[in-house]
C-alpha positions as CSV (number, residue, x, y, z in Angstrom):
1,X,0.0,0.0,0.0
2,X,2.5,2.3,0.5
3,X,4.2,2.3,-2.9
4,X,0.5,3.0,-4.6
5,X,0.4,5.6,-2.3
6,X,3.4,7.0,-3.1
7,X,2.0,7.2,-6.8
8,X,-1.0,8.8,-6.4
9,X,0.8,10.9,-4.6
10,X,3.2,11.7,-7.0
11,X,0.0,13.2,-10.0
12,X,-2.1,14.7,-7.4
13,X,-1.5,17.5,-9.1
14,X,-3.2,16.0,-12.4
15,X,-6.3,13.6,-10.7
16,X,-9.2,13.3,-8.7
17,X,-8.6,10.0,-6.6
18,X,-11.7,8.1,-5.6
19,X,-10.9,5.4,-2.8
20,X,-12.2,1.9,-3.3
21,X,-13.9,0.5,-6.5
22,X,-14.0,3.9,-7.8
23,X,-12.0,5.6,-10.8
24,X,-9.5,7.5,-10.8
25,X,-10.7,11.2,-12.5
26,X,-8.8,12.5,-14.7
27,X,-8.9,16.7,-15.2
28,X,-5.9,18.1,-16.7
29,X,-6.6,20.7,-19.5
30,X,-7.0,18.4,-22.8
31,X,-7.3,14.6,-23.5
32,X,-4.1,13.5,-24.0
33,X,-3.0,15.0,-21.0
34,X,-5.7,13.8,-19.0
35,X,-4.8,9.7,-20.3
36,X,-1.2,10.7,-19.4
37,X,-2.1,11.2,-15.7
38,X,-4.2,8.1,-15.7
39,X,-2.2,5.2,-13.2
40,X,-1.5,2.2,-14.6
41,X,-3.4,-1.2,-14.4
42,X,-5.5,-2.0,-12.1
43,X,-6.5,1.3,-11.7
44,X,-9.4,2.7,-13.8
45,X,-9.3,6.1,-15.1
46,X,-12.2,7.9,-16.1
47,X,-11.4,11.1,-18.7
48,X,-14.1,13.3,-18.2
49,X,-13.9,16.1,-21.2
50,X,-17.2,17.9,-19.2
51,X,-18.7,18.8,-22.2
52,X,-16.0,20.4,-23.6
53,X,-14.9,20.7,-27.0
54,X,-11.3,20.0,-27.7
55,X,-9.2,19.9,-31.2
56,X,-6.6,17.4,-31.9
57,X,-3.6,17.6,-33.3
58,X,-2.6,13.5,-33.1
59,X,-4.0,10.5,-31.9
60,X,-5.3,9.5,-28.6
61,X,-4.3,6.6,-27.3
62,X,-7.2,4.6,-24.8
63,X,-5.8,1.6,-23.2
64,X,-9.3,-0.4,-22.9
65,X,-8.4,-2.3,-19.4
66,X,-8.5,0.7,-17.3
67,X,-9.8,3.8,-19.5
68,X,-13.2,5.1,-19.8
69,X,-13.5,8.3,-22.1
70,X,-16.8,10.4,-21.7
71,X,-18.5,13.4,-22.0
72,X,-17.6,16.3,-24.6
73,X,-16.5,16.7,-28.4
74,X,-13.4,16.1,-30.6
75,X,-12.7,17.9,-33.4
76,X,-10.5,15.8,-35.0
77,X,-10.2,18.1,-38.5
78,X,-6.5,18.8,-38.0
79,X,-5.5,15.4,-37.4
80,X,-2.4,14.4,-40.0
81,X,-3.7,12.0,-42.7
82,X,-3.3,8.4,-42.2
83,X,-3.9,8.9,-38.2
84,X,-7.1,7.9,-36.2
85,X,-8.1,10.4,-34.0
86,X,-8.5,7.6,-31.2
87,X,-6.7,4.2,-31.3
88,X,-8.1,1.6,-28.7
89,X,-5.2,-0.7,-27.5
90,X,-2.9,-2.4,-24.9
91,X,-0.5,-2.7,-26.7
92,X,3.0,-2.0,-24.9
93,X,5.3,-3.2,-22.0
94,X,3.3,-3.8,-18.4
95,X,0.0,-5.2,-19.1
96,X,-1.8,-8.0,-17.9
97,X,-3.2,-11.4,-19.3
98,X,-6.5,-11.1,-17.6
99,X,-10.4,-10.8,-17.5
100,X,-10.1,-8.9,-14.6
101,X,-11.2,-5.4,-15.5
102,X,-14.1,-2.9,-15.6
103,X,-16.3,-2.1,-18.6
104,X,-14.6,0.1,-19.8
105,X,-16.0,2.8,-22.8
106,X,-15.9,5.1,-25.3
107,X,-19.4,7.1,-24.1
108,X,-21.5,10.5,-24.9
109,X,-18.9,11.7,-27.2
110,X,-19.1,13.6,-30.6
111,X,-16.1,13.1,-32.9
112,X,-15.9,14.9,-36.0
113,X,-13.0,14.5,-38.4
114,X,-10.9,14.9,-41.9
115,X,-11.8,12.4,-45.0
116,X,-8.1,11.4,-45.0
117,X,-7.8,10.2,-41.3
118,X,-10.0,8.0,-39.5
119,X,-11.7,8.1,-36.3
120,X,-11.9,5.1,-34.2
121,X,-9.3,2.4,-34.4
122,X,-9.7,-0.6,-32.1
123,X,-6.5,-3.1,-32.9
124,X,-3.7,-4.6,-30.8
125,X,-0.9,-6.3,-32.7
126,X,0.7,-8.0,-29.0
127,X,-0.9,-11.2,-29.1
128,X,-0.5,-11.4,-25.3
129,X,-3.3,-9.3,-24.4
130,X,-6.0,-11.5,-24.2
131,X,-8.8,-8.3,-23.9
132,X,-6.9,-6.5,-25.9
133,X,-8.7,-4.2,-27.7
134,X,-12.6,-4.7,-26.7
135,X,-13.9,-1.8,-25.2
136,X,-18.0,-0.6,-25.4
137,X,-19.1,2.2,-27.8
138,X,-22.2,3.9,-26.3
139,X,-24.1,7.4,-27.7
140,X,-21.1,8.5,-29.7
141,X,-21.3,10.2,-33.0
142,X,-18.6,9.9,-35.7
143,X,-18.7,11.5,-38.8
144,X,-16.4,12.9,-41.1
145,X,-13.4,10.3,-41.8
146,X,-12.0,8.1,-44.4
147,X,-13.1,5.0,-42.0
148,X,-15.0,6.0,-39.0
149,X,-14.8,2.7,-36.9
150,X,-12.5,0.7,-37.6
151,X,-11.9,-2.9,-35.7
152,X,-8.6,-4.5,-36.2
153,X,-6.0,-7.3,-34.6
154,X,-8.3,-8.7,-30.9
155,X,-11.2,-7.3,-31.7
156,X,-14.3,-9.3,-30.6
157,X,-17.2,-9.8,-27.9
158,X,-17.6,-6.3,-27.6
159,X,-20.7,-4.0,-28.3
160,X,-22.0,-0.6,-29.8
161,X,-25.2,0.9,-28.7
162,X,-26.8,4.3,-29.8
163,X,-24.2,4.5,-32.1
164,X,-24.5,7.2,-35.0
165,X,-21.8,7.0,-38.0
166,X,-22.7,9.2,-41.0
167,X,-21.0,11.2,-43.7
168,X,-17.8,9.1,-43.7
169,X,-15.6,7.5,-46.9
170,X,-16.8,4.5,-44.8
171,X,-18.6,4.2,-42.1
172,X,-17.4,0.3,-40.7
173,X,-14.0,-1.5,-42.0
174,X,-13.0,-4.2,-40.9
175,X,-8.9,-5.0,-41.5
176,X,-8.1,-8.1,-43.9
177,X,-7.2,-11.0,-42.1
178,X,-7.4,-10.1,-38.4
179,X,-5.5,-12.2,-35.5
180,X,-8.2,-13.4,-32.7
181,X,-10.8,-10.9,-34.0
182,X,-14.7,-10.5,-35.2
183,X,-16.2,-13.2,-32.2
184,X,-19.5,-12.4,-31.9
185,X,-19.6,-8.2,-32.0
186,X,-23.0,-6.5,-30.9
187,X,-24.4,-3.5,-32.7
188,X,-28.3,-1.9,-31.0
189,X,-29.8,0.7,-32.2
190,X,-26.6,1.4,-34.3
191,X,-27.3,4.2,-37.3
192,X,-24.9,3.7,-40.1
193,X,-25.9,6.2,-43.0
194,X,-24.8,8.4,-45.5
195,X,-21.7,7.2,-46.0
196,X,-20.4,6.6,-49.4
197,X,-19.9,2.6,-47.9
198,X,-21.6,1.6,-45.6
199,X,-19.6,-1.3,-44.2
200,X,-16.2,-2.8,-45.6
201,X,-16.1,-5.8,-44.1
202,X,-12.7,-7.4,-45.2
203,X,-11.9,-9.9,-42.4
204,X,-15.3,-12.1,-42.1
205,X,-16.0,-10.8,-38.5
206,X,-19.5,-11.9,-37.2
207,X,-21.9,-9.0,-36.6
208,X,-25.4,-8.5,-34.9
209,X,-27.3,-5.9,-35.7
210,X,-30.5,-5.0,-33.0
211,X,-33.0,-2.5,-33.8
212,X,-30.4,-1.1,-36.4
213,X,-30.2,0.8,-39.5
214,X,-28.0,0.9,-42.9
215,X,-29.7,4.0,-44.1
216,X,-28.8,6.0,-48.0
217,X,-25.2,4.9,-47.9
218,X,-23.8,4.9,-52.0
219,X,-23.1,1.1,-51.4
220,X,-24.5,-0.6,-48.0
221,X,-22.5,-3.3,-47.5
222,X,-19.6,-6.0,-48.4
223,X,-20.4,-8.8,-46.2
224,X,-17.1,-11.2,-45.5
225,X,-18.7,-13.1,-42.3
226,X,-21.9,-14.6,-40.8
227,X,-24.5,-10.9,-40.1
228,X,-27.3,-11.4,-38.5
229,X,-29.6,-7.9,-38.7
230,X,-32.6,-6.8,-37.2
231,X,-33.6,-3.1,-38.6
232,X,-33.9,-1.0,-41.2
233,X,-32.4,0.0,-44.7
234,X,-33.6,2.3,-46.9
235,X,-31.8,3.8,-50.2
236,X,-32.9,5.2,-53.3
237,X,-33.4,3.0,-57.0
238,X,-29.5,1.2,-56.4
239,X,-27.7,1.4,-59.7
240,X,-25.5,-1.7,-58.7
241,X,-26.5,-4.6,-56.3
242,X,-26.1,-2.2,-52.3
243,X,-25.1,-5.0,-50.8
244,X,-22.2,-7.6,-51.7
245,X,-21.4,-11.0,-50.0
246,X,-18.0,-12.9,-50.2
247,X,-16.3,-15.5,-48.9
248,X,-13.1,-15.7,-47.2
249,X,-10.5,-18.8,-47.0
250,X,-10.7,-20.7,-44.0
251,X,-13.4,-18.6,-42.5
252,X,-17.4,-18.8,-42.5
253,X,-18.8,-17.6,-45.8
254,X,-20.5,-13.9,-46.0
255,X,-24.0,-14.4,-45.3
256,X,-27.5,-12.5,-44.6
257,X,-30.2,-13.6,-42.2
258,X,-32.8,-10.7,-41.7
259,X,-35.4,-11.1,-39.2
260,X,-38.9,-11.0,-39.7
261,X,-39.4,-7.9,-38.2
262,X,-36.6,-5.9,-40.4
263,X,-37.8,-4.3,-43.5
264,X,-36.0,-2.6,-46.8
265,X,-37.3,0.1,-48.4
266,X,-36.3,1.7,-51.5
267,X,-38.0,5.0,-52.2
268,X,-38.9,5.9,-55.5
269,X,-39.7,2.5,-56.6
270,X,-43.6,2.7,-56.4
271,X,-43.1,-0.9,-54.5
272,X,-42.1,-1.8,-58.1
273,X,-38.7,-3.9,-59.0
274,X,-36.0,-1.4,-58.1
275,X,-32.8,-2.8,-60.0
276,X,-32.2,-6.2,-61.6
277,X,-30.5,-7.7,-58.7
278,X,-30.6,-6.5,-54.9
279,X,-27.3,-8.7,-53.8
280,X,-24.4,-9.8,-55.8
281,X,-22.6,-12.6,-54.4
282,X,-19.0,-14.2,-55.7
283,X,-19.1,-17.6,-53.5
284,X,-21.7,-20.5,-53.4
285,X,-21.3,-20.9,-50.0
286,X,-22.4,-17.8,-48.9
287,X,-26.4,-17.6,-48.4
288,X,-29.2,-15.4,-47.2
289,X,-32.0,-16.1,-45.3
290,X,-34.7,-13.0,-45.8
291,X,-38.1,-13.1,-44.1
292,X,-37.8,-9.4,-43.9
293,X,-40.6,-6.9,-44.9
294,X,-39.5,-5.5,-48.8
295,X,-40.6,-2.9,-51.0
296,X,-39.0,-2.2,-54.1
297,X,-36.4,-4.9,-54.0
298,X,-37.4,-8.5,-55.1
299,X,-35.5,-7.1,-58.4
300,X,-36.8,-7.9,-62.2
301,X,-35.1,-11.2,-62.4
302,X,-34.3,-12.1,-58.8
303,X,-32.4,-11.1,-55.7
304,X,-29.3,-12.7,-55.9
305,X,-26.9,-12.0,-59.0
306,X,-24.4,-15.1,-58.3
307,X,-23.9,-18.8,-57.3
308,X,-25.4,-17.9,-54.2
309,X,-28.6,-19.1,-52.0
310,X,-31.7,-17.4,-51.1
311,X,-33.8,-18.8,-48.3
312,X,-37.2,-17.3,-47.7
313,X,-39.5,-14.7,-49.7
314,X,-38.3,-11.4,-50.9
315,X,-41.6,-10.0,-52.4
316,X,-42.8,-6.5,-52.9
317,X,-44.7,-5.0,-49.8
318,X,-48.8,-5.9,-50.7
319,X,-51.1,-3.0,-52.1
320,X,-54.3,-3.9,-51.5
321,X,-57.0,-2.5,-54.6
């Protein structure tokens, strides 16, 4: 006890201490500083930008088993090109192998950026952090990147709710063959929309959508993994097929199941066959299953332009005379 308490000691100038199960509070006079003064593991940090808005000039840096960042905006517009704004990892010397941590979060945070950086980066290239990058996204806004969320190297089991991610390059990429990455990732009540892609997925990650919606992004979706979606997407008369499945080596195929309860809706159709395919797939083994609710979409010759399945009706919505 008496070295920790020669730490905290040692940045009272920088934190608010809470005693017991509480975080540490961070409240220097910008971000980065604020994660500098955080303590190390097992000490949780909460950054608390108290509605604030800040500008960055280079990236933040959240290490997701002890750091909660909440509360205020970042304008990322000055960030160099190539840079995300915030990079979610434990990567580096000191950290544990464990379970053993809070929930920690990215929460009630606005994040506006540049269209040649990117906004949030979760990948950890150490492949001895076993929690290495998972941390919860929860009623932030990101707008404004090349890629606004990306997930990388130990991504997985992690979640996004109330989620907003418009006006981006792309809105969700996914990195080409990720290590120990994609398990099982939760998106409710997620809004990914007018972004010129909707979602890149290009390392076969497994996503559910809850109460969700791909809404007028140029192209919705390339699908490398098993998606189940509950929601909503709606787009105007698609020149090319919105949403593309594909299928990666030793990985499950891309594939579609959309609940009953979800519905499509392309606008200007008059309910009519919007395009002459709705999906284009490259791999037999990829399938979808579609009970959902259509209008517009069933397409003049069929759903699926490929060697792919379709399970279930995809008719236009019924007008009665």
């Amino acid at each position: 006890m008496q070295v920790h308490s020669l730490k905290i000691l040692a940045i009272a100038s920088l934190v608010a201490v809470s005693i017991s199960t509480s975080p540490v509070i961070a409240r220097p006079n910008d971000p980065a500083a604020m994660i500098a003064a955080c303590p190390a593991w097992p000490a949780h940090c909460r950054v608390d930008l108290n509605g604030r808005v800040y500008r960055l000039q280079n990236t933040l840096h959240l290490n997701p088993l002890t750091t909660t960042l909440t509360n205020g905006v970042l304008d990322a517009s000055s960030l160099p090109d190539g840079q995300p704004a915030i990079l979610v990892s434990s990567d580096g010397k000191g950290q544990p192998e464990s379970y053993d941590t809070a929930s920690n979060s990215i929460d009630h945070l606005v994040l506006t950026g540049q269209s040649k950086a990117d906004g949030i980066v979760l990948d950890n290239k150490d492949d001895d952090n076993i929690r290495a990058a998972a941390i919860t996204l929860e009623n932030v806004s990101i707008s404004g990147f090349r890629r606004g969320l990306t997930f990388g190297n130990h991504a997985y089991v992690f979640g996004l709710s109330h989620v907003q991610i418009h006006n981006n390059a792309t809105g969700i990429y996914t990195i080409p063959n990720p290590s120990d990455a994609g398990e099982r990732i939760a998106l409710e009540d997620v809004n990914v929309f007018n972004n010129t892609l909707g979602v890149d997925d290009e390392g076969g990650m497994e996503l559910d959508w809850l109460a969700s919606r791909l809404d007028y992004n140029a192209t919705t979706a390339f699908i490398s993994g098993p998606w189940t979606f509950d929601g909503h997407i709606e787009l105007a008369p698609p020149q090319t097929p919105p949403i593309r499945l594909h299928a990666l080596v030793g990985k499950p195929a891309g594939s579609l199941y959309m609940t009953t309860g979800s519905i499509i809706l392309v606008n200007q159709s008059g309910g009519k066959a919007s395009s002459d395919y709705w999906v284009q797939s490259d791999s037999p083994y990829s399938t979808i299953q579609f009970p959902a609710q259509t209008y517009g979409v069933r397409g003049k010759i069929g759903i699926m332009n490929g060697p792919a399945a379709v399970y279930g009706p995809a008719f236009p919505a019924f007008n009665p005379h």
